[in-house]
C-alpha positions as a Markdown table, in Angstrom:
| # | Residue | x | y | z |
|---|---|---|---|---|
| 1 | Unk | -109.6 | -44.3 | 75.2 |
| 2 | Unk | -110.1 | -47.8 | 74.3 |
| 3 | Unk | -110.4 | -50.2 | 77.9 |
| 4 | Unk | -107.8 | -53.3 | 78.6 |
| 5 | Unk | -109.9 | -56.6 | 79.7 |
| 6 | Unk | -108.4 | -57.8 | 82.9 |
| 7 | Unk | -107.5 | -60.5 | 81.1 |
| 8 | Unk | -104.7 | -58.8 | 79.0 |
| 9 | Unk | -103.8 | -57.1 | 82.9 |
| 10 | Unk | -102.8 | -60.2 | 84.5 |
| 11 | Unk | -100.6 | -61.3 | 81.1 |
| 12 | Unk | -98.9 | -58.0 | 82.0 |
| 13 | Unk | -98.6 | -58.6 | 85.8 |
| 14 | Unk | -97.1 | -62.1 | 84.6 |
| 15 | Unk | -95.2 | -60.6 | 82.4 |
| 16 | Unk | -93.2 | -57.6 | 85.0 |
| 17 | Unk | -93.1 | -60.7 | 87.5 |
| 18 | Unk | -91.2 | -62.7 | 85.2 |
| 19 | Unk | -88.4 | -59.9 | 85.6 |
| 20 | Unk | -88.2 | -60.5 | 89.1 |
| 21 | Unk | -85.9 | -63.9 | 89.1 |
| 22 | Unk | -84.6 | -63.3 | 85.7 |
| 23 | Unk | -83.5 | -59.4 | 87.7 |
| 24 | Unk | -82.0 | -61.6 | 90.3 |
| 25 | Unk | -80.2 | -64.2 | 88.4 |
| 26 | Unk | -78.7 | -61.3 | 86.7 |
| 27 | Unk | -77.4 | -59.8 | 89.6 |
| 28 | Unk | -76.0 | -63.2 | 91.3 |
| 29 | Unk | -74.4 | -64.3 | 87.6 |
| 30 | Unk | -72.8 | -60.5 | 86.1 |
| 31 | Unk | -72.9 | -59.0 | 89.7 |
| 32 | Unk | -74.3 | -55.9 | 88.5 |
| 33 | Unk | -73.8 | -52.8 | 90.6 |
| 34 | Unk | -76.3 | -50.5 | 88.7 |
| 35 | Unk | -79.3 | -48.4 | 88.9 |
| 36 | Unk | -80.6 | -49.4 | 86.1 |
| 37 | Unk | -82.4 | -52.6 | 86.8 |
| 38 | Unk | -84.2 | -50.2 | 89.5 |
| 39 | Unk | -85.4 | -47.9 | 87.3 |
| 40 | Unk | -86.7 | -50.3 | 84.9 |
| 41 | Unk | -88.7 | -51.4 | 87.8 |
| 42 | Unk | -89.8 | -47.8 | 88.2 |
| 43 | Unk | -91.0 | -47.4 | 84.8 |
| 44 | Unk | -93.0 | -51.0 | 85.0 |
| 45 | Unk | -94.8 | -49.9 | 87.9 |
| 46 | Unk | -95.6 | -47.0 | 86.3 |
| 47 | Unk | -96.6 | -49.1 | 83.4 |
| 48 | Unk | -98.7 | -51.0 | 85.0 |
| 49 | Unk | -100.6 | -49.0 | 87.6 |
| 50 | Unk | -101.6 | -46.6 | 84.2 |
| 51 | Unk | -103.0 | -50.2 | 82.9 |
| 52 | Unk | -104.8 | -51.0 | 85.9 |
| 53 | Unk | -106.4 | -47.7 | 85.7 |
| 54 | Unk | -107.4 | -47.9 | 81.8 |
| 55 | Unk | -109.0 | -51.4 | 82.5 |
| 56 | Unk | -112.0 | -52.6 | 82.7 |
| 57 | Unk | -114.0 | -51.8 | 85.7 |
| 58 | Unk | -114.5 | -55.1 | 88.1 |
| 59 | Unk | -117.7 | -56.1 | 88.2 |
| 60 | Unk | -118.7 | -58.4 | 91.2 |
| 61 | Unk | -118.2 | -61.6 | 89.1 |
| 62 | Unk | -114.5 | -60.1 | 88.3 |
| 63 | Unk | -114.0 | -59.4 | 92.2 |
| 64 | Unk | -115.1 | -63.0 | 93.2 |
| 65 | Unk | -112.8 | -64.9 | 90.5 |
| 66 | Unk | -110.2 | -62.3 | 91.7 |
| 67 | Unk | -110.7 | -63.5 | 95.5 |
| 68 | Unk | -110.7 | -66.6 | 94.6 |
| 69 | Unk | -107.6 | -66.9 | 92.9 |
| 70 | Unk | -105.6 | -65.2 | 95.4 |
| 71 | Unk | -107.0 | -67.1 | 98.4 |
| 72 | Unk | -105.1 | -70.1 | 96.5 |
| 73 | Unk | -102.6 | -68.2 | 95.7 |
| 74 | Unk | -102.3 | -67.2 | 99.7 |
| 75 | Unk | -102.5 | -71.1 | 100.0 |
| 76 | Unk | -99.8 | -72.1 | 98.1 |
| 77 | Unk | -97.3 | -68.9 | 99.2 |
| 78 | Unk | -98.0 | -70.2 | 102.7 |
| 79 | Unk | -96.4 | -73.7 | 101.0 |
| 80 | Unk | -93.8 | -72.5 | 99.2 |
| 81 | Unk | -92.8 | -70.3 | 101.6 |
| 82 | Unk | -93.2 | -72.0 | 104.6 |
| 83 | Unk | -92.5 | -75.6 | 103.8 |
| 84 | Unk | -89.2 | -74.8 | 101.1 |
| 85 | Unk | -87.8 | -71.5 | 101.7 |
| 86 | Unk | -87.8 | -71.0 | 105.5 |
| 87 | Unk | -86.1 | -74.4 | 106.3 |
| 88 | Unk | -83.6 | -73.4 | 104.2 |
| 89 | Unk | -82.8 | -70.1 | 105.5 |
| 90 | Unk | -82.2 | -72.2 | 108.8 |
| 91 | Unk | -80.2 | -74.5 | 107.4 |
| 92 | Unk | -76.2 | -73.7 | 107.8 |
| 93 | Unk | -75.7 | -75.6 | 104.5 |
| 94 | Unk | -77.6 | -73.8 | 102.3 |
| 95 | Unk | -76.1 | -71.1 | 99.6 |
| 96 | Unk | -77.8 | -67.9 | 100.5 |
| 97 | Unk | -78.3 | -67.6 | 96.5 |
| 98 | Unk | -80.4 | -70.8 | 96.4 |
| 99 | Unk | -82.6 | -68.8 | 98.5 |
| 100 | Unk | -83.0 | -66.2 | 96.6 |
| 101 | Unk | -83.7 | -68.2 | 93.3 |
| 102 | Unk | -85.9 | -70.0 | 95.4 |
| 103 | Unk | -88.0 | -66.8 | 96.6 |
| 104 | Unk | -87.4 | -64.8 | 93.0 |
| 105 | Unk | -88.8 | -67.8 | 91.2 |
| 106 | Unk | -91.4 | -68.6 | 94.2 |
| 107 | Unk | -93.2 | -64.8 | 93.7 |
| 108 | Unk | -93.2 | -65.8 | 89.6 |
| 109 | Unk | -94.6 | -68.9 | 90.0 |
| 110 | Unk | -97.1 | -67.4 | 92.4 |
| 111 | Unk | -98.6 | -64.7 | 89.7 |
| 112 | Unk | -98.6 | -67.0 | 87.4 |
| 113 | Unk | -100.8 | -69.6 | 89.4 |
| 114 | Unk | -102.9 | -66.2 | 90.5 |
| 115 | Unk | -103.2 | -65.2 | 86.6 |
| 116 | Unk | -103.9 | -68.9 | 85.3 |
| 117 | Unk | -106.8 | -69.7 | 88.1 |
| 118 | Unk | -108.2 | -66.4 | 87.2 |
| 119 | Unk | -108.8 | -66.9 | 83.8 |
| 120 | Unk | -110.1 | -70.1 | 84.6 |
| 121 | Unk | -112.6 | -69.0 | 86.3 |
| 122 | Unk | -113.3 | -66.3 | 84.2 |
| 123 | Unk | -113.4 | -68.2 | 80.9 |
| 124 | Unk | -115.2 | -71.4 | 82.7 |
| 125 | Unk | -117.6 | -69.5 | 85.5 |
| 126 | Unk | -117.2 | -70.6 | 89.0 |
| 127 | Unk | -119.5 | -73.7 | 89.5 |
């Protein structure tokens, strides 16, 4: 069985993550009452966890670029999370679905700054 590069993993991990907010939007816009978003989700998990395990195996310069990228990504969660989101679920004012755009789109944006910075490195080596 021909090996994914990890590469072509985190496109996929993009990809699933990109049905997150557009799941939610969804939801808030057609107020679906269905199971079948869920078990979607179900079957991309599935997906996914049968391409992690048909990947290449992580050598230490994959696990390094891999740290790497998620300690930024941990950075900026802790911003985006922290400095955007958690006021406004203080805030009286704020539309509970702003939040949740907010959050949906947050956890895209973060796998997509994971998936960009970990290419980078990979493609351009970590001097």
């Amino acid at each position: 069985m021909k090996k994914i590069s990890l590469r072509t993993l985190m496109l996929v991990q993009v990809l699933v993550a990109f049905g997150i907010p557009l799941h939610y939007h969804l939801m808030v816009v057609y107020t679906l009452n269905s199971n079948a978003p869920t078990c979607i989700a179900m079957i991309l998990l599935i997906v996914v966890s049968w391409l992690k395990r048909n990947s290449d195996v992580m050598d230490e310069y994959a696990k390094k670029a891999m740290q790497i990228a998620d300690a930024i990504c941990f950075k900026a969660a802790l911003a985006l999370m922290g400095i955007i989101i958690f006021p406004s679920l203080l805030l009286d004012g704020t539309a509970s679905y702003v939040t949740g755009y907010l959050l949906t789109g947050g956890t895209f944006i973060l796998v997509l700054i994971r998936a960009i910075v970990f290419c980078w490195i990979d493609k351009n080596g970590m001097e």
